[in-house]
C-alpha positions in Angstrom: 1.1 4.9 -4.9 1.9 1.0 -4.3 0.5 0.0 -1.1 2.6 -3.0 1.3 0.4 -5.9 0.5 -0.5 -4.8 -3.3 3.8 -5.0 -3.6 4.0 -8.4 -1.8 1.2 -9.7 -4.3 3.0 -8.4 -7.0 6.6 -10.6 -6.2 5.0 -13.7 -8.3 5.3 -12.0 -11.7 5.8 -13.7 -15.3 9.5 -14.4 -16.3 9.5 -13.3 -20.0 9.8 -17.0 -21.1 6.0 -18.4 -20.7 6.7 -19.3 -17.0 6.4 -17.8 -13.3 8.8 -16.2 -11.5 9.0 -15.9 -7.7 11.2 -12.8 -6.4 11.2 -14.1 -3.1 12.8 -17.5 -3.9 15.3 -17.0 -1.6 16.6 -15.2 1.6 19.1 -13.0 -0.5 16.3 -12.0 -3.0 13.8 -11.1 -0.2 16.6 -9.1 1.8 16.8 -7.0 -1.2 13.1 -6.9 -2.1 12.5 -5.7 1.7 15.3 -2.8 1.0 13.8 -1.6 -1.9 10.1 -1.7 0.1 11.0 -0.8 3.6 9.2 3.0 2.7 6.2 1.2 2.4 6.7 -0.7 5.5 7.5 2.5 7.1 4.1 3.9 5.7 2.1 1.2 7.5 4.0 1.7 11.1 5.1 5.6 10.8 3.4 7.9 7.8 4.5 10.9 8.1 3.6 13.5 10.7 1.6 15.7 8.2 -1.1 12.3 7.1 -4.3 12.3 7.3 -5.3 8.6 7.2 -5.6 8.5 10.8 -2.6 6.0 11.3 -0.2 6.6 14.5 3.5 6.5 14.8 5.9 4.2 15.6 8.0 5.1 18.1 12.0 5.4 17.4 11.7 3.1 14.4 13.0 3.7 11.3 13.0 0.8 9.3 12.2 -2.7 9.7 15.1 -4.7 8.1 14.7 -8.0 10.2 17.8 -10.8 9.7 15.8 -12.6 6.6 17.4 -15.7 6.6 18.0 -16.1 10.5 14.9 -14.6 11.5 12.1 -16.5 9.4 11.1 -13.7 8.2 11.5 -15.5 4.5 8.8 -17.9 5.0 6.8 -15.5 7.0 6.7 -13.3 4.1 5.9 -15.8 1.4 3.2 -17.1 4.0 1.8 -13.8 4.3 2.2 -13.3 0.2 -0.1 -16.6 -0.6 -2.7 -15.3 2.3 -2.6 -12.0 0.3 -3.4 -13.3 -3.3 -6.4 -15.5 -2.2 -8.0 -12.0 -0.8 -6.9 -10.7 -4.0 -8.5 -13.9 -5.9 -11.7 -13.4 -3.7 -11.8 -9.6 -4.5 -11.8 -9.6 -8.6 -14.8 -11.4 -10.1 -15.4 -14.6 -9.8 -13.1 -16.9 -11.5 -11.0 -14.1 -12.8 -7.9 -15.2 -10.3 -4.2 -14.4 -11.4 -2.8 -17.8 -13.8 0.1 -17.8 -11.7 -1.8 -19.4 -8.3 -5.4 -19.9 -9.5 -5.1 -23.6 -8.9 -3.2 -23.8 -5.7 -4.2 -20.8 -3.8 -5.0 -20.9 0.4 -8.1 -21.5 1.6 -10.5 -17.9 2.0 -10.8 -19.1 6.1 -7.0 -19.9 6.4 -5.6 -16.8 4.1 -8.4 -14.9 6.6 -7.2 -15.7 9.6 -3.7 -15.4 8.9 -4.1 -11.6 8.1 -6.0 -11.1 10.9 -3.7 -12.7 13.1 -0.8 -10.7 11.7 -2.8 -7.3 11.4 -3.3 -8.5 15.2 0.2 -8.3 16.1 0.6 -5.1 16.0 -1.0 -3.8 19.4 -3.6 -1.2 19.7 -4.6 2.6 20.5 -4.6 4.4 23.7 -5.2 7.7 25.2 -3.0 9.8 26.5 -3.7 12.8 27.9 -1.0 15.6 28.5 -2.0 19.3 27.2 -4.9 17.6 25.4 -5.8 14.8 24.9 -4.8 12.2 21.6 -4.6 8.7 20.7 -1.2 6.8 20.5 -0.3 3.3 19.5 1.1 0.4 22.1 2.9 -2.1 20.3 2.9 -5.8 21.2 6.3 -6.4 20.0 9.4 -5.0 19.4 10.5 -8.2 17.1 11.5 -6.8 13.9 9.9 -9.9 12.2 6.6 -9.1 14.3 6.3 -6.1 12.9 7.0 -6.6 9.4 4.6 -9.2 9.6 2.0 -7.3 11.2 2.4 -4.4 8.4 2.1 -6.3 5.8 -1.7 -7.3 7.6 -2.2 -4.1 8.6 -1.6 -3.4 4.8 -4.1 -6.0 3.7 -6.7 -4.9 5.5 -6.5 -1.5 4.6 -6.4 -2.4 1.1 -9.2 -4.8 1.2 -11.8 -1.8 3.0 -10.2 0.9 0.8 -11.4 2.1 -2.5 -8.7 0.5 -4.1 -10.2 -2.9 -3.9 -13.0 -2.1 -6.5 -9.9 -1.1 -8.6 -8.3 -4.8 -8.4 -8.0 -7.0 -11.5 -6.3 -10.0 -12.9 -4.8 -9.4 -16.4 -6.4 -12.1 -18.5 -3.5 -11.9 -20.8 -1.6 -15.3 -21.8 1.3 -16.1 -19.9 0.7 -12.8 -17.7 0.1 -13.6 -13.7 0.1 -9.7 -12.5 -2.8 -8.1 -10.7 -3.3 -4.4 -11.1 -5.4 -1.4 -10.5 -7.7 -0.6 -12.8 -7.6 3.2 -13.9 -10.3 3.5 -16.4 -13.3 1.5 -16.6 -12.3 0.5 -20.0 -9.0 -1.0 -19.1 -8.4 -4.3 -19.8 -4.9 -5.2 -19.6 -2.2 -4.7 -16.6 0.4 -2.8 -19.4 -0.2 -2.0 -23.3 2.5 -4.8 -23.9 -0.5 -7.3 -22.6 -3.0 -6.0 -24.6 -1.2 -5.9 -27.9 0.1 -9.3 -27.2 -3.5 -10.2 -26.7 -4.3 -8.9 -29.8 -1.7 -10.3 -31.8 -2.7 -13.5 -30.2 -6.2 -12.8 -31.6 -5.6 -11.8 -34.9 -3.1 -15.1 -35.1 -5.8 -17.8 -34.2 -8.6 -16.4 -36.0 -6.5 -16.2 -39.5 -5.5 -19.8 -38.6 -8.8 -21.1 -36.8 -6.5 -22.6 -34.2 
C-alpha cells in the first residue's frame, strides 16, 4: 500500500507528450487529489483500531478536507511535495534523482527542516491512566490545514526510517519522472511500458549509432 508522502511525491508525473505534469497545478486539482487521498491522510492521524504500528487516534476526526484554495493549504502542499522529493533524491543513489526536479530541487537542510517542522505540528503522546494505563495523542491544533500538513510529515518520516526507503528508485527511463518501489532486486524500470520504451530506445540508437 501507497503511503501519504510516497502519493504527494508521485503528483509530478510525466504527461505522455515528453514533458512534466504537475497534478497540483491548481486549487481545484488539489481539492480533488486530497478527495481521492484523504484514506491515507486518515491512516497517518487515525489507523484503524485493530493496527499494530503503534500510531494513536485522532479524536472525532474523520477526514481532513481543509478549504484548498482559502486555506493555503495549496501551497502548503506543493511546499511540503518539493521538501518530500529532495528526501526522496537524497534516499536513491547518488545522482539517480527523478528528471522531473533533479536540477531545481530544495536544499537537504531546508527540505529537512520543513518536514520536521510539519511532523512537529502534530502534538505528542501522553499517559492516561483509567482501568490501566495507555498512551494517547494531544494534538497541537485543530486547523484542518495544520494537520494535513503535519501528516504528510509525519508520513515522511515514517517512510524515510521504514523499510520502504531501501525500496526507493528513480526510473532512469527517458522522459519518465516517477519514483517507485522496487520489488525485486532485478527491477529496473517503474512499469514494463518504461522498460520496453527503453529498449526500443536502445535497439534504435545502436542500429543508427546516434
Amino acid at each position: 500500500m501507497t503511503t501519504l508522502a510516497f502519493a504527494l511525491a508521485a503528483t509530478i508525473k510525466h504527461d505522455g507528450h515528453g514533458g512534466v505534469a504537475d497534478l497540483l497545478s491548481t486549487p481545484a486539482e488539489t481539492a480533488a487529489w486530497l478527495t481521492e487521498n484523504n484514506p491515507l491522510v486518515a491512516d497517518v492521524l487515525h489507523p484503524s483500531p485493530d493496527s499494530d504500528s503503534g500510531k494513536l487516534l485522532h479524536p472525532d476526526r474523520a477526514e481532513i478536507l481543509p478549504d484548498v484554495d482559502g486555506s493555503g493549504a495549496w501551497r502548503e502542499l506543493r511546499r511540503m511535495r518539493g521538501a518530500v522529493r529532495a528526501l526522496f533524491a537524497r534516499a536513491v543513489a547518488p545522482g539517480e534523482p527523478s528528471k522531473a526536479d533533479a536540477d531545481r530541487l530544495m536544499e537537504f537542510p531546508e527540505a529537512l527542516r520543513r518536514v520536521n517542522e510539519a511532523a512537529a505540528r502534530l502534538g505528542t503522546t501522553y499517559l492516561e491512566w483509567e482501568d490501566a494505563p495507555r498512551a494517547k495523542w494531544a494534538y497541537r491544533t485543530g486547523d484542518p490545514v495544520e494537520l494535513l500538513i503535519g501528516a504528510v510529515g509525519r508520513s515522511a518520516i515514517e517512510f524515510m526510517v521504514g523499510p520502504d526507503r531501501h525500496r526507493l528508485k528513480a526510473c532512469p527511463a527517458a522522459r519518465c519522472v516517477k519514483y517507485f518501489l522496487q520489488d525485486d532486486p532485478r527491477q529496473t524500470w517503474c512499469s514494463p511500458s518504461c522498460g520496453n520504451r527503453e529498449r526500443v530506445n536502445r535497439h534504435y540508437r545502436k542500429r543508427t549509432g546516434r
